[in-house]
ROFILO-495628 format. One line per 2 residues: their letters; for each residue x negated, z negated, y of C-alpha. Coordinates in Angstrom, 1 decimal, m for minus. Layout:
// residues N
a) X:Z:Y; ...
This chain:
// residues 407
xx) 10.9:25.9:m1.7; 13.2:24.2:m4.1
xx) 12.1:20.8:m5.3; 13.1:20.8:m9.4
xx) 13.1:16.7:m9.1; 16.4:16.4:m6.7
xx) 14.2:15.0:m3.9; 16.4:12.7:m1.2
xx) 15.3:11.2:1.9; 13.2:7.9:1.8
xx) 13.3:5.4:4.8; 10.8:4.8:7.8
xx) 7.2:3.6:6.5; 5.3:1.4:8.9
xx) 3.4:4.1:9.9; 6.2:5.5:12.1
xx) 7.0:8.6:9.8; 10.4:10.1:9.5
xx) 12.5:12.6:7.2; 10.5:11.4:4.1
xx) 11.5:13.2:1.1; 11.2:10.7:m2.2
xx) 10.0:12.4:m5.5; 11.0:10.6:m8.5
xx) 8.6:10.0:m10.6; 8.6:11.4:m14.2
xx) 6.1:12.7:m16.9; 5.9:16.3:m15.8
xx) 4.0:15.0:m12.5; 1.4:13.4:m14.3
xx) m1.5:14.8:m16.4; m3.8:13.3:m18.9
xx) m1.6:10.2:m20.0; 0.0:10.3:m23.3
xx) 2.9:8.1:m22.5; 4.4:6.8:m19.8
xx) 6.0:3.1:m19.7; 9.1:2.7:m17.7
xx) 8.5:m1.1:m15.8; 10.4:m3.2:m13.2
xx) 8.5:m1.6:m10.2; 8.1:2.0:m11.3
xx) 6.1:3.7:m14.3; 3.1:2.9:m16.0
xx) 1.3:5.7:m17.5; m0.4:5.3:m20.9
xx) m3.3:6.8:m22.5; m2.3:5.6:m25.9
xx) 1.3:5.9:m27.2; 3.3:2.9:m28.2
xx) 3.1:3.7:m31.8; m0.2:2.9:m31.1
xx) 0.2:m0.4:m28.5; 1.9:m2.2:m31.1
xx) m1.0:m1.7:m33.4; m3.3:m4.4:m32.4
xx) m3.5:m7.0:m30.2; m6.5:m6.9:m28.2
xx) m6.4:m7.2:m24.4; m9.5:m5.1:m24.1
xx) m8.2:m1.9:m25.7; m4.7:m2.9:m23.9
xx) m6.1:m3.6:m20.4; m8.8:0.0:m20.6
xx) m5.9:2.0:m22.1; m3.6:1.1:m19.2
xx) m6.0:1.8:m16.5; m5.3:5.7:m15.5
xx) m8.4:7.3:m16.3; m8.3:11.3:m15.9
xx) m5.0:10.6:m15.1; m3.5:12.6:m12.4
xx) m0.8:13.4:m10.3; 0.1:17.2:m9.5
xx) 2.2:18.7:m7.9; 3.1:22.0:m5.8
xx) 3.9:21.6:m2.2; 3.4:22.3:1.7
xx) 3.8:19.0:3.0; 0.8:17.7:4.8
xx) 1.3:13.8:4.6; 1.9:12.0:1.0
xx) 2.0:8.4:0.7; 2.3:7.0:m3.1
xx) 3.2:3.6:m3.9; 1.5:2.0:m6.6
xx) 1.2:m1.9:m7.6; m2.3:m1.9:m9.3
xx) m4.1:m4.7:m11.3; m7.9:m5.4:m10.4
xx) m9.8:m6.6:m12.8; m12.6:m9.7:m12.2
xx) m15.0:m11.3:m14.2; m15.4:m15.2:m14.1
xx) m18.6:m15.8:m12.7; m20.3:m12.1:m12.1
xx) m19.7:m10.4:m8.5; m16.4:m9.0:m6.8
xx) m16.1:m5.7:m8.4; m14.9:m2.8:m5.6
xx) m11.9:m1.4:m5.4; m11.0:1.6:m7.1
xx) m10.7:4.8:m5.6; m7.7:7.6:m5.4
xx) m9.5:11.6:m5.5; m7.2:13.5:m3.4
xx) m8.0:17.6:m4.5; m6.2:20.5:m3.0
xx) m6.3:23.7:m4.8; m9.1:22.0:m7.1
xx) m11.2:21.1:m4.0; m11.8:17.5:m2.4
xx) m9.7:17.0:m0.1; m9.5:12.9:0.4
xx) m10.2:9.6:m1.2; m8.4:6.5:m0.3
xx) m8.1:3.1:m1.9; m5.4:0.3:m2.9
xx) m4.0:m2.3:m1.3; m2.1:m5.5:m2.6
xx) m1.9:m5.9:m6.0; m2.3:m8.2:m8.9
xx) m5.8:m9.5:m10.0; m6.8:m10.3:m13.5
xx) m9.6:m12.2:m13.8; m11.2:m12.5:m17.5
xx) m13.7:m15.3:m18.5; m16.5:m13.0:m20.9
xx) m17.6:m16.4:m22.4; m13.9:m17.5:m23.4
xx) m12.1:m14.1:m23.7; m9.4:m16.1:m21.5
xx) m7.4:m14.1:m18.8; m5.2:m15.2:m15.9
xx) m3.4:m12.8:m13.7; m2.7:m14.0:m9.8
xx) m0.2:m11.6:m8.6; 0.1:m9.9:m5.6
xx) 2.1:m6.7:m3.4; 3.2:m3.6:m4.0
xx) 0.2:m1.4:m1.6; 0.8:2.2:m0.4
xx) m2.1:4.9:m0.5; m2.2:7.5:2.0
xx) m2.8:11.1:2.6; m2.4:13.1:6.2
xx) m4.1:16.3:7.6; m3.1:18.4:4.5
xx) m2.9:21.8:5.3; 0.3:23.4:6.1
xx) 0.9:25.5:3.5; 1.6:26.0:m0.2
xx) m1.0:24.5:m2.3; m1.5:22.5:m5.4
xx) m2.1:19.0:m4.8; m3.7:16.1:m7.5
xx) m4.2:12.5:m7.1; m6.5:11.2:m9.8
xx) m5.8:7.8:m10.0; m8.4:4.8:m10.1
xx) m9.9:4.7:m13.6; m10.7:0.7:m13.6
xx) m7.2:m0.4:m12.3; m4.3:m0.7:m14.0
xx) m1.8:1.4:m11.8; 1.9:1.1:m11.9
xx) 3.5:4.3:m9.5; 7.1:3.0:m7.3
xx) 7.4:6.1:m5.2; 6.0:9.3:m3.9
xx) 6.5:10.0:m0.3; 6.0:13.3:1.5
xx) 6.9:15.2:4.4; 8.0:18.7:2.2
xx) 9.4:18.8:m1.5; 7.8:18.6:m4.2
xx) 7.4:21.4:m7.4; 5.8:20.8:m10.7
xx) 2.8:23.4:m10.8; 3.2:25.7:m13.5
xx) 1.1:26.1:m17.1; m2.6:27.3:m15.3
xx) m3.3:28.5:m18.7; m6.5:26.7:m19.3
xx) m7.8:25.1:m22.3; m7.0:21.5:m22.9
xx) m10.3:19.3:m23.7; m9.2:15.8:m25.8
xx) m11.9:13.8:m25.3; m12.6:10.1:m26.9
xx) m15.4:7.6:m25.8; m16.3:4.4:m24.9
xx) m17.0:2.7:m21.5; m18.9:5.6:m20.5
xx) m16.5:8.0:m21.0; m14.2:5.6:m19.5
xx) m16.0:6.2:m16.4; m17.7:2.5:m16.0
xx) m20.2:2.6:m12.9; m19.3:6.1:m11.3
xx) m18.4:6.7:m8.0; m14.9:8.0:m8.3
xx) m12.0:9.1:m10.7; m13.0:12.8:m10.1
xx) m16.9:11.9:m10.7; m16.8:10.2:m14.2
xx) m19.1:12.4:m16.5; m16.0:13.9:m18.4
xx) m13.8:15.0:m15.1; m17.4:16.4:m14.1
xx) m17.6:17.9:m17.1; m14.1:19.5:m17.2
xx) m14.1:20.8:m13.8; m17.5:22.8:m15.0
xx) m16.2:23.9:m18.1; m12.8:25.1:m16.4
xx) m10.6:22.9:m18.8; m7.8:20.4:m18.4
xx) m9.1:17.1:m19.3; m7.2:14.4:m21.2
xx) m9.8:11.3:m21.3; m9.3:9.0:m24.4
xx) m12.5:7.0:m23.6; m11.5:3.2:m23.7
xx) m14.1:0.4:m22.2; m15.7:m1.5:m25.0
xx) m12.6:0.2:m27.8; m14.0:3.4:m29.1
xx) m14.0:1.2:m32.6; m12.9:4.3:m34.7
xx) m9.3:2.6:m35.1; m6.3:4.3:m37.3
xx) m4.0:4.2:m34.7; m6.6:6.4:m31.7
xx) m7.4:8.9:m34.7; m4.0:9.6:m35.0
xx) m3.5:9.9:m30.8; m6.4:12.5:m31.3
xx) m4.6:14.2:m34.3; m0.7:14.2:m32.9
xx) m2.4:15.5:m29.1; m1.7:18.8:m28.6
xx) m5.6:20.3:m27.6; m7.9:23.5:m27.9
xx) m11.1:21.4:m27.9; m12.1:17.6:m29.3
xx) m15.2:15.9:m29.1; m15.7:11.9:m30.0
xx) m18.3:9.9:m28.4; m18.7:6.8:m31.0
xx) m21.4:4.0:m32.1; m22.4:2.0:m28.9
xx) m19.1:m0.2:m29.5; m19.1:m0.4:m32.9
xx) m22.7:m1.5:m32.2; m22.3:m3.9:m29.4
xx) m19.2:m5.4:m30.9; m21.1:m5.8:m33.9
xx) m18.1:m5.0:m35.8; m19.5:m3.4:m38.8
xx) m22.4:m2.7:m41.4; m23.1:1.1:m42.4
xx) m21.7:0.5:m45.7; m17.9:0.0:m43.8
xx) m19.1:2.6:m41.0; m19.6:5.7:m42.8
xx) m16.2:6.0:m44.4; m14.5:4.7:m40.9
xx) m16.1:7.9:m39.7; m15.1:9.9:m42.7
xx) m11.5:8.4:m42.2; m11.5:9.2:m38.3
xx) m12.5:12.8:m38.9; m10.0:13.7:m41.7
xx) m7.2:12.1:m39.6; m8.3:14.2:m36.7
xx) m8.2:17.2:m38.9; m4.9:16.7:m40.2
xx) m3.2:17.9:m37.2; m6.5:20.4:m35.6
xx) m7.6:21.8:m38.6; m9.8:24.6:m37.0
xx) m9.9:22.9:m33.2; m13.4:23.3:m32.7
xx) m14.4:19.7:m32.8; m17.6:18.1:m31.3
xx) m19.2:14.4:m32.2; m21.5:13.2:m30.1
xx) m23.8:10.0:m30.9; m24.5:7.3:m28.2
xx) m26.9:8.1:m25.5; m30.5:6.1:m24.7
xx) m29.6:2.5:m24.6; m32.9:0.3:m25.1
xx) m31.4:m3.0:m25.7; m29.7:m1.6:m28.7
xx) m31.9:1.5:m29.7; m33.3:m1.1:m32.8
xx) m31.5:m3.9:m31.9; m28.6:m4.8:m33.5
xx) m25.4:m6.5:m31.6; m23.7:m8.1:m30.6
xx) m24.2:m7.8:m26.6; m23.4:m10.2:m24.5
xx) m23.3:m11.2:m20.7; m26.6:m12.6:m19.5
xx) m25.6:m15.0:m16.6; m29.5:m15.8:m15.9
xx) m30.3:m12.4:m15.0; m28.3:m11.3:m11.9
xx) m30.4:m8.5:m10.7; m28.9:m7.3:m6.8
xx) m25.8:m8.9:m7.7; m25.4:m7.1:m10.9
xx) m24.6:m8.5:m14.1; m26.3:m8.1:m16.7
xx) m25.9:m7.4:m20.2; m28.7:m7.9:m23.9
xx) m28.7:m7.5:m27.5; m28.7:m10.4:m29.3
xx) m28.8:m9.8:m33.3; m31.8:m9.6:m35.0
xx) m33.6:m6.6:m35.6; m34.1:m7.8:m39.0
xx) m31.3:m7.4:m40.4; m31.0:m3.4:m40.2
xx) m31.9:m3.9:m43.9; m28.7:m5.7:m44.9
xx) m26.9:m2.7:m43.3; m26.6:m4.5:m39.7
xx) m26.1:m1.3:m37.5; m28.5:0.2:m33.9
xx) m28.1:3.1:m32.1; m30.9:4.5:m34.3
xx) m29.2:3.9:m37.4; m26.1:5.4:m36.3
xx) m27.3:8.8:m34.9; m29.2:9.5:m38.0
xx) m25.8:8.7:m39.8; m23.6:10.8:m37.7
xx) m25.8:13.7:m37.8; m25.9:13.5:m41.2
xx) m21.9:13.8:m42.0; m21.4:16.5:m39.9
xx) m23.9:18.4:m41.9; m22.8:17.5:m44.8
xx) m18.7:18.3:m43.5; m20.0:21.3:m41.8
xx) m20.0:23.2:m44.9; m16.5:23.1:m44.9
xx) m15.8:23.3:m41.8; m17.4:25.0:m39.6
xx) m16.0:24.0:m36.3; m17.7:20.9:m36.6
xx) m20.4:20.3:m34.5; m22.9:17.5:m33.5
xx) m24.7:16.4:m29.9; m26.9:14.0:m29.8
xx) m26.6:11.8:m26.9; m30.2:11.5:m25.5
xx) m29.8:15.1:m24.9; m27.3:13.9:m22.3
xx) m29.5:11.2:m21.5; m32.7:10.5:m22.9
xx) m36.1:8.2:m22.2; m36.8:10.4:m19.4
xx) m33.8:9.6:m17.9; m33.9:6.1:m18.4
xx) m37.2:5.8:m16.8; m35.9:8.0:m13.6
xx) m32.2:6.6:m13.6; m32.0:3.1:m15.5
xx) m28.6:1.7:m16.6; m27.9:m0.8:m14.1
xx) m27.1:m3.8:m15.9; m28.5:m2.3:m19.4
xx) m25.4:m0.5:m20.9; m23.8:1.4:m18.3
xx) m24.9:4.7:m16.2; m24.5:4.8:m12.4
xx) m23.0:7.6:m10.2; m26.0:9.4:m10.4
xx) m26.4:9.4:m14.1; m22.7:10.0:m14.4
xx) m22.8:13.3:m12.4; m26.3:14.3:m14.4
xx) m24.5:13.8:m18.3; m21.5:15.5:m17.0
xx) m23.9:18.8:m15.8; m25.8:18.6:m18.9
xx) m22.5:17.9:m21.9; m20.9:21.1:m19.5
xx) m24.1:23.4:m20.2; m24.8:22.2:m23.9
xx) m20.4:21.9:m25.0; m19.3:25.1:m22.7
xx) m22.5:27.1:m22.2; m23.5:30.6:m23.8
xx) m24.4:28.7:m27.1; m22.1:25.7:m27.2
xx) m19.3:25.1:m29.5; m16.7:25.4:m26.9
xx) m17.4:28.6:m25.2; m15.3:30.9:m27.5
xx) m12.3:28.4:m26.6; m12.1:28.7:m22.7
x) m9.3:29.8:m20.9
């Protein structure tokens, strides 16, 4: 097979391997990132364009939309050992427990096939009470992959979605092919920390890769940890994004952030949709409203960290505004669904590929009472797996608004 990347032999790896073949590493090998960010030790892939990076200065947005998730490697090829280079950056919260090391989904021909984590790598440890950040750097670390069957098959490596992942090399024992258009629909999807994939088990197991998998689509994962704020600059990701379906999972940031009253909220939606529909005019496009989250179901934000209450080593997280204030416009989850369920109806007129899912039908009181959010915000791998079942059956069932759209 002919390698369309100009593959040369690498050197000897400590693991005694020979006749390596090095794949350079360039944009057509990856999926799901919009840009990719040429660095001193390899390429960093984005999920937001530069156009967009330079927009704002906040490390949260620029730390989630730098760490890789739905992100993935593929590639054609018979070798049966791969080893990929990466130098990653963990991230650590002053004063809360080690979090664990993210995980690598090896799949062959779309099935599991491995998991593997980093080594080495840089550490950035963020102080929630400060918002200060201080990076202790470390080694380049090698993941890798043997016992691959010998033959032609289409590998992917998702990469970690809570590390920041820089790629230096791909190694394997056979060249290396781009895999050609599968013809399937492309699902954009936007979110917050849930979407991200906060709390699941592994890249592959997130509730949108779930999701996508079940709904026989190509993912591209816009969901950013504590940053879907209904900014300008991700609208216009969404719009310039080449996709066949779009959904937006908004409110529990702009609640937990407490960044703004429902007098600024409802034209920020407006705004977001009409710049979405600039470039997808007739994409069939889905908004979803917040699943179940007690703490801020009529309480208003912000959140914060709530060092007194480690429960099993987990952090934990409460509302703090005052429920009083939803009459001066202060926003809650409550507050917010009603809102959102009321634009689409009244956009829908117009345009009817607009469509609205309200998230407690993803996850609702009676999951909360089965499956509780861990540390009050986030799902577990469980609940990750059981909104990525239901949004496949209710977005790319019989009745949903993305059926018609499937490849």
């Amino acid at each position: 097979m002919n390698s369309q990347h100009d593959p040369a032999p690498g050197p000897a790896t400590p693991h005694g391997a020979t006749d390596w073949i090095t794949t350079p590493l360039t944009a057509d090998l990856l999926r799901g990132a919009l840009d990719v960010e040429h660095t001193e030790h390899g390429v960093l892939p984005h999920r937001l364009p530069a156009r967009a990076r330079a927009q704002y200065l906040d490390g949260q947005l620029a730390t989630a939309e730098a760490q890789p998730s739905g992100v993935r490697l593929a590639f054609r090829t018979r070798a049966t050992v791969v080893e990929l280079d990466t130098l990653r950056t963990k991230m650590a919260y002053r004063g809360a427990p080690p979090r664990p090391d993210g995980l690598y989904d090896l799949l062959v021909d779309g099935r599991q096939a491995g998991q593997a984590s980093g080594t080495g790598g840089n550490v950035l440890t963020v102080d929630m009470a400060t918002g200060q950040a201080e990076t202790q750097p470390g080694p380049v670390g090698t993941v890798r992959f043997s016992g691959l069957p010998d033959r032609v098959k289409d590998v992917e490596i998702w990469l970690p979605y809570n590390e920041i992942t820089q790629l230096v090399a791909l190694r394997t024992d056979a060249p290396v092919d781009t895999v050609p258009d599968n013809g399937r629909a492309v699902w954009l999807h936007h979110g917050s920390s849930i979407s991200h994939g906060s709390h699941a088990a592994s890249p592959t197991t997130i509730w949108p890769a779930l999701a996508a998998s079940l709904g026989g689509v190509e993912l591209i994962n816009l969901g950013f940890g504590g940053s879907a704020l209904l900014d300008p600059f991700t609208a216009r990701a969404l719009r310039d994004t080449p996709a066949d379906l779009i959904s937006i999972k908004i409110g529990i940031n702009v609640v937990n952030m407490d960044l703004m009253r429902l007098r600024a909220f409802t034209p920020a939606v407006h705004g977001f949709l009409d710049t979405i529909r600039e470039g997808h005019p007739t994409t069939p496009l889905l908004v979803v409203s917040p699943i179940l989250c007690p703490i801020h179901e009529d309480t208003p934000g912000p959140a914060a960290p709530d060092f007194s209450n480690l429960r099993e080593g987990q952090l934990q997280f409460k509302a703090v505004g005052d429920p009083a204030e939803r009459a001066a416009g202060k926003l809650t989850l409550n507050v917010i669904r009603d809102e959102l369920d009321r634009i689409v109806k009244q956009r829908a007129t117009d345009d009817p590929n607009l469509h609205y899912l309200d998230g407690r039908d993803l996850y609702g009181e009676a999951d909360f009472a089965e499956l509780p959010l861990p540390d009050q915000l986030h799902p577990d791998a469980a609940t990750h797996r059981r909104i990525g079942e239901r949004f496949a059956a209710l977005a790319f069932g019989a009745d949903g608004p993305f059926t018609t759209e499937r490849g």
